[in-house]
N, C-alpha and C positions, 0 to 999 in steps of 0.2 A: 309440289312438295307438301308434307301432309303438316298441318300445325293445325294447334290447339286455338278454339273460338269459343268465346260462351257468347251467352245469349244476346246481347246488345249488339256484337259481329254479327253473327247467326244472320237475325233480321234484318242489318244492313245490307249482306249478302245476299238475302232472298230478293231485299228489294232490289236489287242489279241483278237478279235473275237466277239467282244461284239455284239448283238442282239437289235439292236431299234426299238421300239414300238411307234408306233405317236396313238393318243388318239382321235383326231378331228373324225367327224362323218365321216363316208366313201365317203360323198360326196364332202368335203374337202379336204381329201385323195386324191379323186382320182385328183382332180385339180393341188395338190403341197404336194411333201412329197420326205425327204433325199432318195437318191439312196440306195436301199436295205433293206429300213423300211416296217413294215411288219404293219397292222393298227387292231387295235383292241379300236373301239370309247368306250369312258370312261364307256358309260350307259350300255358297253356288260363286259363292265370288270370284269371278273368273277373268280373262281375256274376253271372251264372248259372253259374258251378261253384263260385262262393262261396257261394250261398244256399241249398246244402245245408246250411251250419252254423249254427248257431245263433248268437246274436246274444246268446245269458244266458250263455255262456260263453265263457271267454277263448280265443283261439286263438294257439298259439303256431307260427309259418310257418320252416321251415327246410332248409339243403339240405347235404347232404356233398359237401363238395369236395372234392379230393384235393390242391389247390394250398396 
């Protein structure tokens, strides 16, 4: 179920293993993105670019904005 975390959640979640996903397009990505985020841009976000992750751990979906 998808809910709102900032950043004190965030890293408690990472520390229990959580999975972050950045949504900007890949070439955003590759400029600036959390250590260990993995990127799948919004417009591939699919059934099958999601099922590379697991399903036993949380994922937490995120994008930098500049707005």
């Amino acid at each position: 179920m998808p809910k709102i975390v900032f950043r004190d959640e965030v890293q408690h979640w990472i520390g229990q293993g959580a999975r972050l996903v950045e949504v900007l397009p890949e070439k955003q990505y590759r400029e600036i993105h959390l250590p260990g985020a993995v990127n799948i841009p919004l417009q591939k976000l699919d059934e099958e670019t999601t099922s590379r992750l697991s399903r036993e751990q949380p994922v937490i979906v995120y994008c930098y904005d500049f707005q």
